[in-house]
C-alpha positions as CSV (number, residue, x, y, z in Angstrom):
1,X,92.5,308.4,111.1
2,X,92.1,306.1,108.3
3,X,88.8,306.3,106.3
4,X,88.5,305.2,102.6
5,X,86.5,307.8,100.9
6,X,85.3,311.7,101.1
7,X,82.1,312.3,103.1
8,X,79.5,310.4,100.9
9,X,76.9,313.0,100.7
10,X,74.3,311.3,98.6
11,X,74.6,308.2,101.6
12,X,73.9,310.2,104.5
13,X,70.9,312.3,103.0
14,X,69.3,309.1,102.2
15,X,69.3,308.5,105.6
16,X,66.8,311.3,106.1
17,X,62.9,311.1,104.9
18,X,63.1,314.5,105.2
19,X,65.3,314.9,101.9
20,X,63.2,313.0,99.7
21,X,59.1,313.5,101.4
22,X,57.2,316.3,98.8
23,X,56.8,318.5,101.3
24,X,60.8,319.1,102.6
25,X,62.7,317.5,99.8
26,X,63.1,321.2,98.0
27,X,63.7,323.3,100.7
28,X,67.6,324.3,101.3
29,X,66.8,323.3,105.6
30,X,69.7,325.8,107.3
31,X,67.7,326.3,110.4
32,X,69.7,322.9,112.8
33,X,70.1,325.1,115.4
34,X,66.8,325.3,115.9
35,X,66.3,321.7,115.2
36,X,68.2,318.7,113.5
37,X,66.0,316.0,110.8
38,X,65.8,312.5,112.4
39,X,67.1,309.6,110.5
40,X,64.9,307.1,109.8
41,X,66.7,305.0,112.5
42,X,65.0,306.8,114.8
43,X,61.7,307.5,113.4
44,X,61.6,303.0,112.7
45,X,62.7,303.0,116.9
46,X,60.0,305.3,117.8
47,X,57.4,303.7,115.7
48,X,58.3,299.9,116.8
49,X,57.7,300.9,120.4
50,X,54.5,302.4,120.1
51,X,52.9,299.1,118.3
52,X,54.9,296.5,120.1
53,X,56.0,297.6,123.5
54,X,53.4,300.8,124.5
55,X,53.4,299.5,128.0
56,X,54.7,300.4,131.3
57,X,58.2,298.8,130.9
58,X,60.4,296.8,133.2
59,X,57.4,294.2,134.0
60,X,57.4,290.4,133.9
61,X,55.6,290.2,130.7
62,X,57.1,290.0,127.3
63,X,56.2,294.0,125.7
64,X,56.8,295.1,128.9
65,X,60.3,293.6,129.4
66,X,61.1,294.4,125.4
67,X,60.3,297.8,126.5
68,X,62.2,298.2,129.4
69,X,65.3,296.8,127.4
70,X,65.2,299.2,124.7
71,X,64.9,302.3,126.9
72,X,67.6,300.9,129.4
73,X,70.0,300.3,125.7
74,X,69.4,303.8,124.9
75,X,70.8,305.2,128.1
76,X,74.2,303.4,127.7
77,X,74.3,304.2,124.0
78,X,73.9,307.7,125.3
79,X,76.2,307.2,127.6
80,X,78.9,305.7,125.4
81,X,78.6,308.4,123.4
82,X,79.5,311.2,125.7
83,X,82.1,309.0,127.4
84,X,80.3,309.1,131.0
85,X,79.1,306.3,133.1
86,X,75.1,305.1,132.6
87,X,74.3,306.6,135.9
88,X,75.5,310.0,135.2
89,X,73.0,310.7,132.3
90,X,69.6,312.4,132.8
91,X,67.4,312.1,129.5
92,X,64.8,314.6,130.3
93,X,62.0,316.6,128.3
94,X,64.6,319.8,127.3
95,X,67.7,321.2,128.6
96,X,65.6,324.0,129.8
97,X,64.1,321.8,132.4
98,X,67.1,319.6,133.3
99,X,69.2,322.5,133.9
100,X,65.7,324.1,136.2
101,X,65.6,320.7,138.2
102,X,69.1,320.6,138.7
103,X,69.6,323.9,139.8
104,X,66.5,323.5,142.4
105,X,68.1,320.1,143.4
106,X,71.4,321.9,144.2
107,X,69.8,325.3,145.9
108,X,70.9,323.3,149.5
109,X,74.3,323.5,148.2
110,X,74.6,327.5,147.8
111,X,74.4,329.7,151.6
112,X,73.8,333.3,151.3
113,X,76.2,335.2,150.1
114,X,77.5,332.2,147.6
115,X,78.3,333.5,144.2
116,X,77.1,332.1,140.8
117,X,78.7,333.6,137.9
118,X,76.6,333.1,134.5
119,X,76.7,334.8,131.7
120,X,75.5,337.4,129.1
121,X,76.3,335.0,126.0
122,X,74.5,332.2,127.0
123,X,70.9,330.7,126.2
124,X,68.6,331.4,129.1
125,X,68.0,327.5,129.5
126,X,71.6,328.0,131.5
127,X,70.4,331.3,132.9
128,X,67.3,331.9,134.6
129,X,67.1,329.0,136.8
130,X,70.6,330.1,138.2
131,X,69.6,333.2,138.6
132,X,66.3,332.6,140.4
133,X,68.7,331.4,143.2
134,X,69.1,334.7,143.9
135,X,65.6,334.9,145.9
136,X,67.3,332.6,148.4
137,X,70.5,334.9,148.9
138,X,73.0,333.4,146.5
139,X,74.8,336.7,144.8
140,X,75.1,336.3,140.9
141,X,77.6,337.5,139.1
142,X,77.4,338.3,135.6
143,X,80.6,337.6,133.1
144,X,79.6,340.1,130.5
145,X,80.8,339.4,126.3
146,X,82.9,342.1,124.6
147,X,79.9,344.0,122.9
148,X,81.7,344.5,119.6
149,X,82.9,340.5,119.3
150,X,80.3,338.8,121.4
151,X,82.9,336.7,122.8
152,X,84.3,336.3,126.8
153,X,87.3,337.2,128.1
154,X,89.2,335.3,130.4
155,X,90.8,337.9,132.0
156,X,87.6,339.3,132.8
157,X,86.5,336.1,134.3
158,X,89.7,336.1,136.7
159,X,88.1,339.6,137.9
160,X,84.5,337.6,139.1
161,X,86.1,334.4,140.5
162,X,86.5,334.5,144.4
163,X,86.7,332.8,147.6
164,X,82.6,332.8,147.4
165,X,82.9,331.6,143.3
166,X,80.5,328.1,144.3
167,X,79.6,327.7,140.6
168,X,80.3,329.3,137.1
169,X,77.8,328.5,134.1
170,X,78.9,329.1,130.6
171,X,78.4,327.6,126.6
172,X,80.6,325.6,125.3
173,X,79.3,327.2,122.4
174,X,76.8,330.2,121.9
175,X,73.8,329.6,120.1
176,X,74.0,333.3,118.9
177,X,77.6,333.9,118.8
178,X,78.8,330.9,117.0
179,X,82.4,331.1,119.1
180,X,83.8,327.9,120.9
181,X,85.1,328.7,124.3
182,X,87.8,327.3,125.8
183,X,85.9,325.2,128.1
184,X,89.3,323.1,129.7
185,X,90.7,326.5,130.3
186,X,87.8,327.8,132.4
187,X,87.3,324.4,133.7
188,X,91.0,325.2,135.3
189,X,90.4,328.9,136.3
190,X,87.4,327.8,138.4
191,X,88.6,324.4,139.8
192,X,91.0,326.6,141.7
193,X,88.6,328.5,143.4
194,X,87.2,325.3,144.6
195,X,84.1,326.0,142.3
196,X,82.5,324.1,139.9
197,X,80.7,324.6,136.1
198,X,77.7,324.0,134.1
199,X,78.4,323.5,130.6
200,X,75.6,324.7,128.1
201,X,76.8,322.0,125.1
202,X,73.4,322.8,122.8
203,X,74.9,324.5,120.2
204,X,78.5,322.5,120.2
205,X,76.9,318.8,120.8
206,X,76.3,319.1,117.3
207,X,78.9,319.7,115.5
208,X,81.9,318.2,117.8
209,X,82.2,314.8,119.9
210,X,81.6,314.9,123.3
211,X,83.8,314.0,126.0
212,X,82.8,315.0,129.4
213,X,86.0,312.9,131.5
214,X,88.5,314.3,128.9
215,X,86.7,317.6,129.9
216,X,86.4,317.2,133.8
217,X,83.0,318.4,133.8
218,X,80.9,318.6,136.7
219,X,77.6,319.0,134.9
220,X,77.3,319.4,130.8
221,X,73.9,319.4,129.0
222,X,72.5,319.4,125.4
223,X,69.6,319.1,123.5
224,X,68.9,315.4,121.8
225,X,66.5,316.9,119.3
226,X,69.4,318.7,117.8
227,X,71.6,315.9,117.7
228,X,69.1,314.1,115.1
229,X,66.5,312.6,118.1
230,X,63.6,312.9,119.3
231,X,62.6,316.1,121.5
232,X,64.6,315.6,124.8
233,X,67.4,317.0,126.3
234,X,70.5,314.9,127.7
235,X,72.3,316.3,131.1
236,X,75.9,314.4,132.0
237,X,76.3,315.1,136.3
238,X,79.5,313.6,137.7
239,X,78.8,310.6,140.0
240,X,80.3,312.1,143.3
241,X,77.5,315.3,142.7
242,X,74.6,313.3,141.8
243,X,75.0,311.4,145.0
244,X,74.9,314.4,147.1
245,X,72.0,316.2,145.0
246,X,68.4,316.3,146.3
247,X,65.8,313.9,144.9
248,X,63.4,315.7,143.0
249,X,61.2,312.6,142.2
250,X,58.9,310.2,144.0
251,X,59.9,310.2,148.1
252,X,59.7,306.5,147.4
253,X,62.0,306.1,144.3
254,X,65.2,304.9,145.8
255,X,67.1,302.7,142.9
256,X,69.1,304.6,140.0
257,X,70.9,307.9,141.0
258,X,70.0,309.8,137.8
259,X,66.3,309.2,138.5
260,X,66.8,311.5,141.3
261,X,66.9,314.4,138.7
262,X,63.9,313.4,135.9
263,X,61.0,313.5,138.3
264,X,57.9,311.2,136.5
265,X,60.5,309.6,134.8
266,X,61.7,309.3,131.4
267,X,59.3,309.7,128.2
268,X,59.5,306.0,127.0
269,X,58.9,305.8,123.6
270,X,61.7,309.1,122.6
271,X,64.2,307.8,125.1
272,X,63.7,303.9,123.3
273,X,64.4,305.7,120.1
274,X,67.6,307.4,121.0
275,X,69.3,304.0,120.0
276,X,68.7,305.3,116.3
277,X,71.2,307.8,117.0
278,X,73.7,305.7,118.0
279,X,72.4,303.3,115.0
280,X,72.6,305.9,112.3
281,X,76.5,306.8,113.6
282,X,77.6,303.5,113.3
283,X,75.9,303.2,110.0
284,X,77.9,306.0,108.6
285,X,81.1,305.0,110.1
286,X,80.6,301.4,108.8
287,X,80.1,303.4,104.9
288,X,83.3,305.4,105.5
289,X,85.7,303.7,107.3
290,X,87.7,300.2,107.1
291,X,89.3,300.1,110.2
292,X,87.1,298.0,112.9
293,X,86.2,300.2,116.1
294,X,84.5,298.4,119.1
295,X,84.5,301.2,120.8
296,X,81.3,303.6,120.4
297,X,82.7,306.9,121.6
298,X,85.9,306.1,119.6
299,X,84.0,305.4,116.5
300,X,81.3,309.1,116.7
301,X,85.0,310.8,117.7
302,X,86.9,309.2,114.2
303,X,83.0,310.3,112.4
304,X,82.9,313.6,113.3
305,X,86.4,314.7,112.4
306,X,85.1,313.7,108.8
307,X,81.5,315.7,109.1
308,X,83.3,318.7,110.5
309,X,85.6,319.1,107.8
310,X,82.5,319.4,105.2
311,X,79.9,321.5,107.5
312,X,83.5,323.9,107.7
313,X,83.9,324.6,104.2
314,X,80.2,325.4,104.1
315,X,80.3,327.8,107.1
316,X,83.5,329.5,105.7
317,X,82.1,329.4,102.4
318,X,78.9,331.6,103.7
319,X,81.4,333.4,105.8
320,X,83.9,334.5,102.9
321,X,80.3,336.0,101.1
322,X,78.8,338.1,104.4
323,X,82.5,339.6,104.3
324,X,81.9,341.2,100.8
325,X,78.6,342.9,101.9
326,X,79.3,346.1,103.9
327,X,75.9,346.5,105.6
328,X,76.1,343.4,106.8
329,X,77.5,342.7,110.8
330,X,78.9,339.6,110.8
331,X,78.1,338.1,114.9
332,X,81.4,336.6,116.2
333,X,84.3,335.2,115.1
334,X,85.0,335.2,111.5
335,X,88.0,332.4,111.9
336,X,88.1,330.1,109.7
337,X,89.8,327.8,112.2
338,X,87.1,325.5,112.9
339,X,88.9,325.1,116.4
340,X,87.2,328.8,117.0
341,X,83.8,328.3,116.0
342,X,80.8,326.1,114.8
343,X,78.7,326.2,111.8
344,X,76.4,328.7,113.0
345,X,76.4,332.0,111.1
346,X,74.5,335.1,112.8
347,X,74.3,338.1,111.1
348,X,72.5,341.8,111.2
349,X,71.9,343.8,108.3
350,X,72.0,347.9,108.8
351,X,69.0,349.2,108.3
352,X,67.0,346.4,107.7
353,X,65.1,344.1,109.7
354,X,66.2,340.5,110.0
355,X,62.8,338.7,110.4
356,X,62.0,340.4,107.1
357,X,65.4,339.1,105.6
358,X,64.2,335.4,107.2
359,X,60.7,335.4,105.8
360,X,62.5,336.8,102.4
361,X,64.4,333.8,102.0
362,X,61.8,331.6,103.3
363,X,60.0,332.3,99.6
364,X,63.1,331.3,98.3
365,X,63.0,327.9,99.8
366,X,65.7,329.0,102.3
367,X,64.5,327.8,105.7
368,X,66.5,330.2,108.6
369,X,64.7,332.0,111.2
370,X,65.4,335.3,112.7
371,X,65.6,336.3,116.2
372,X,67.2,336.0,120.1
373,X,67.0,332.4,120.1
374,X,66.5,332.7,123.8
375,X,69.3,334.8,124.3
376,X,68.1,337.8,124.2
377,X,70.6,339.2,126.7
378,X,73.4,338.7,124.2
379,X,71.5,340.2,121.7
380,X,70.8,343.1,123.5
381,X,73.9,343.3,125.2
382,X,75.7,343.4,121.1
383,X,73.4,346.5,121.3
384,X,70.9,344.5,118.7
385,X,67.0,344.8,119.3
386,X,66.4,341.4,121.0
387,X,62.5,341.8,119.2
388,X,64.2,341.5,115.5
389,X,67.5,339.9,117.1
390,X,69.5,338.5,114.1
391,X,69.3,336.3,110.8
392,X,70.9,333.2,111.3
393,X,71.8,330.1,109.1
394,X,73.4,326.8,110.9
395,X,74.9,323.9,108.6
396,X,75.0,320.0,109.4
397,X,77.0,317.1,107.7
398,X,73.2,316.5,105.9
399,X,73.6,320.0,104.1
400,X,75.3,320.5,100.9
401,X,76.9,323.6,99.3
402,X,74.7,323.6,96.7
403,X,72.4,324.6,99.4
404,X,74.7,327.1,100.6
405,X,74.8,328.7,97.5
406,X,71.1,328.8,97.3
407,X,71.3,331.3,100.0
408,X,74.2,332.9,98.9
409,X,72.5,333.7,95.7
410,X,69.2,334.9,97.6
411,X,70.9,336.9,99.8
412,X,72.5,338.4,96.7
413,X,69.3,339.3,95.2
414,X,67.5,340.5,98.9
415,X,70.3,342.7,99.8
């Protein structure tokens, strides 16, 4: 990897109104899994569409075909930067309701008696609808975390995969856990068993480039409005499954395989601005590197080797702190291998409630929130009260350490 400076800090927060508005601009923001800021790429994409091209798109007339080209330029860039084909990408309205029309759309796939394995660790977006299939005689199987570590054994997948194992649903990363799970690995286990996977990629979208060939993914879905865009959700379904999945859209919508899975189509004016993305990577590759890339997925891999490195020594610096603190239960893997985990940092405090630590630091001008985070089953299955769940603090390539030591030093003071 050749690159010609350190991450330029001071570059890529002036990329983000957020930084310098009145209102945001003195607030340490360590709340991205929740939500990332938008670059103004995308807010200037979202904004051009509404005043020139707020029309239906695709039409013979001249907003109408602008329109239709910057939604349709979107989806490759998308594309391009998970490394799948254009018709293997759904943009929907959340990962939540791509996985629940996906998992409707495949209910003709499952007879009784076929097993789903899900599991305890992951976000409910991958969980309910999977487990709703149960009311048409599809047996779930749950592959439970280690309630000490909050992470999942292999082994004790081998002991739920079977000759009826049809599907197995896992996080590539959990949004409460903070542990990356060796996705090729179970990808293996379950490919022979004949089943397939669902990868929950929310919390690990990120913070990590995506490849879904190099993974062999059947279906892999994250949220958009973490990865600095708009409110949507993106879900990657191989070619060879979308073409066997029921439509879910119009009876008479015949043309595009993915629309078979976004019934009412896409939301125009967030998927046009999804480009920004895309723009705002190669912005920041173009700043740090002299080696010309044309290709896109190559260029976000080679960027977020160099983001990684700096949201790591913040997560490990917050890390290193929580250690020193004995009431303080630190969720997951305390590595500092970033190969192990991402830069999200759950913790508990004995004897004290974490939604009062959260609105603590909030006077501070620390923005984290406390809670399940939708995954109340891993909460309550690390034997924590899903109600006050955890405090937790998530770092991007945006945040700075001086920000991490604004909590730090809060923490310090509320503890």
């Amino acid at each position: 990897m050749s690159q010609c400076v350190p991450l330029d800090i001071q570059f890529v927060r002036d990329q983000f109104p957020a930084f310098h508005h009145e209102s945001t601009r003195d607030w340490a923001f360590l709340e991205n899994a929740g939500g990332s800021y938008v670059p103004h790429t995308v807010i200037s994409r979202l904004q051009r569409f509404l005043v020139e091209t707020k029309v239906q798109p695709h039409g013979p007339y001249d907003a109408s075909k602008a329109g239709g080209q910057a939604i349709d330029e979107a989806h490759a860039h998308m594309a391009e930067m998970i490394n799948a084909d254009i018709d293997e990408i759904v943009i929907g309205s959340s990962t939540t309701m791509n996985v629940y029309v996906l998992a409707n759309s495949m209910r003709s796939w499952f007879k009784p008696n076929d097993e789903i394995v899900v599991t305890n660790q992951d976000h409910e977006a991958n969980n309910g609808a999977w487990r709703r299939l149960s009311e048409f005689g599809v047996r779930i199987r749950e592959w439970k975390i280690n309630p000490f570590s909050g992470e999942l054994d292999l082994n004790s997948l081998e002991n739920l995969l079977g000759n009826h194992t049809r599907l197995v649903c896992f996080p590539h990363c959990s949004n409460i856990v903070g542990s990356t799970n060796n996705v090729q690995e179970i990808i293996r286990r379950v490919r022979k068993t004949g089943g397939l996977t669902m990868i929950d990629g929310v919390s690990h979208a990120p913070h990590q480039a995506i490849d879904v060939k190099a993974l062999d993914a059947d279906f892999y879905a994250f949220s958009l409005y973490k990865t600095y865009g708009p409110h949507l959700g993106l879900l990657y379904v191989r070619r060879d499954h979308l073409q066997r999945l029921t439509s879910q859209n119009h009876e008479q919508i015949t043309d595009g395989l993915a629309l078979k899975l976004n019934p009412g189509g896409v939301n125009h004016e967030e998927a046009a601005s999804l480009s920004g993305i895309t723009e705002y990577f190669d912005s920041l590759y173009d700043h740090h590197f002299h080696v010309p890339e044309p290709r896109r997925h190559r260029r976000i891999t080679m960027l977020f080797d160099l983001l990684s490195d700096h949201t790591n020594r913040m997560c490990f610096h917050l890390i290193r702190y929580l250690k020193t603190v004995p009431s303080v239960r630190i969720i997951g893997n305390g590595s500092e291998s970033p190969k192990v985990r991402a830069p999200t940092v759950s913790f508990a405090v004995k004897g004290r409630s974490s939604k009062e630590i959260a609105s603590t630091l909030a006077t501070h001008k620390v923005a984290v929130r406390a809670g399940s985070f939708y995954a109340w089953r891993c909460t309550q299955a690390l034997g924590i009260d899903p109600n006050d769940g955890v405090v937790r603090a998530s770092m991007l390539h945006y945040n700075t350490m001086e920000e991490v030591e604004r909590l730090i030093s809060s923490l310090e003071e509320i503890l």
